[in-house]
N, C-alpha and C positions, 0 to 999 in steps of 0.2 A: 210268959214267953221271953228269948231274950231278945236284945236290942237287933241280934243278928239274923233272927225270926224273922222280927216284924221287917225288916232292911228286905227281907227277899220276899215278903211278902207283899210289899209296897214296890219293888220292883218289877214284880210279876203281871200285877194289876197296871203299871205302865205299859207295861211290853204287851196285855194284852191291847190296851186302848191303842197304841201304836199299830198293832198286826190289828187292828179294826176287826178285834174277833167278842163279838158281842156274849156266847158261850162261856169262853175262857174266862174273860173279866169277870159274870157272874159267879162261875163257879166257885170261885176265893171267899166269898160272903155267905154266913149263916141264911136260915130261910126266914130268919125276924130282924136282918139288917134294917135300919131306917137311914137313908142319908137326906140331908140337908144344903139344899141350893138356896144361895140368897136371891137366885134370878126364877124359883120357882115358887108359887104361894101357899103350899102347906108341904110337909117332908111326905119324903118318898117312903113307902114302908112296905119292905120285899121284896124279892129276886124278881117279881114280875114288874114290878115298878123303876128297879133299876135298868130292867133287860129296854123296857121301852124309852128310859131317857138314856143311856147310854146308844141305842139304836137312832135315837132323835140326832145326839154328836156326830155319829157317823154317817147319817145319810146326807146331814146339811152340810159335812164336811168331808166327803169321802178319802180326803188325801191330810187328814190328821194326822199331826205328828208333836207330842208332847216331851219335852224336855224340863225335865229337873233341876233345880239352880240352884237350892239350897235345900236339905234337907236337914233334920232333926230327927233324932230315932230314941224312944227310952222304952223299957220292958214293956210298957202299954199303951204309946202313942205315936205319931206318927206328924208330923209335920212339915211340910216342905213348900215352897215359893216354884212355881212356874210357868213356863211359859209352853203356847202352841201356836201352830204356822197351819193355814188351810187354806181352801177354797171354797167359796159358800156356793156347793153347786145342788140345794135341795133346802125347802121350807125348816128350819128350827124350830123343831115341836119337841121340848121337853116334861110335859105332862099334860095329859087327856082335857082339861080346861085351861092349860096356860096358854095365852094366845102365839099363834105360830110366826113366828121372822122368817117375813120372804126369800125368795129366791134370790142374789143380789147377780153372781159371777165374781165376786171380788175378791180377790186373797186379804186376808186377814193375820197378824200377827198380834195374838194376847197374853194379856199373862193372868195371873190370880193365886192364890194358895189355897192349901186344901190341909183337913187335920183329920186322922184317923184315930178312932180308939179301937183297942185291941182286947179281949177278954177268951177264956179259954182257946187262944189261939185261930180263934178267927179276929176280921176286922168288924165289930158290931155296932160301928156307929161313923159316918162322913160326914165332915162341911166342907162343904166347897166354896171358894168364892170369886169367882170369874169375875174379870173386869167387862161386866156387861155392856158398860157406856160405852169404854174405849173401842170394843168388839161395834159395837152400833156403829160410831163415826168411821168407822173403816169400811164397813156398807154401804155408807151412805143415808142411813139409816134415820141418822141425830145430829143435827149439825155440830160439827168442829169448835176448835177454837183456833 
């Protein structure tokens, strides 16, 4: 793939998280995608497993809105730094045993990075890494400093 592939294809996968279309997002990833959150305890492996943590984002966050800061793009990866703005108006449940972050009502502004790899032109492989703590102390969640 080229650099300009993977660029719209990481674009796409924003703008779906953005338009909160849980469909669209998946549709971009193979049906043996595995992604990896550091804030969940074993990787997610398949469209049914993304469709329900990507669902988890949006319900805890229904006014998600994700921004880009720095990207990196090469023939088969994908890299980039950012940041989202929300309102936590729904439990954060991103996988069937990971425990669920209450309901708080507080707006939240996080950031984290995320790395894709890319193979026959899909994306077959996510880490993501959300700043989970910071995301807590803005709940309320985890005491400050």
């Amino acid at each position: 793939m080229s650099v300009q592939d993977n660029l719209k294809l990481d674009e796409e996968e924003i703008a779906a998280w953005n338009a909160h279309d849980v469909e669209r997002a998946v549709a971009i990833f193979p049906d043996d995608i595995v992604w990896h959150d550091v804030s969940v305890p074993q990787p997610l492996k398949g469209k049914d497993a993304i469709r329900q943590y990507l669902q988890g984002w949006f319900s805890a966050f229904p006014d998600i809105k994700i921004t880009v800061k720095n990207r990196v793009v090469t023939e088969d990866q994908v890299a980039a730094e950012m940041e989202f703005t929300g309102t936590n108006k729904g439990a954060l449940q991103l996988a069937p045993n990971a425990p669920a972050i209450p309901v708080t009502g507080k707006p939240v502004m996080g950031r984290g990075t995320y790395f894709v790899r890319f193979r026959n032109g899909k994306p077959v492989e996510v880490h993501t890494y959300p700043d989970a703590a910071g995301m807590l102390m803005q709940l309320g969640l985890m005491p400050g400093s």
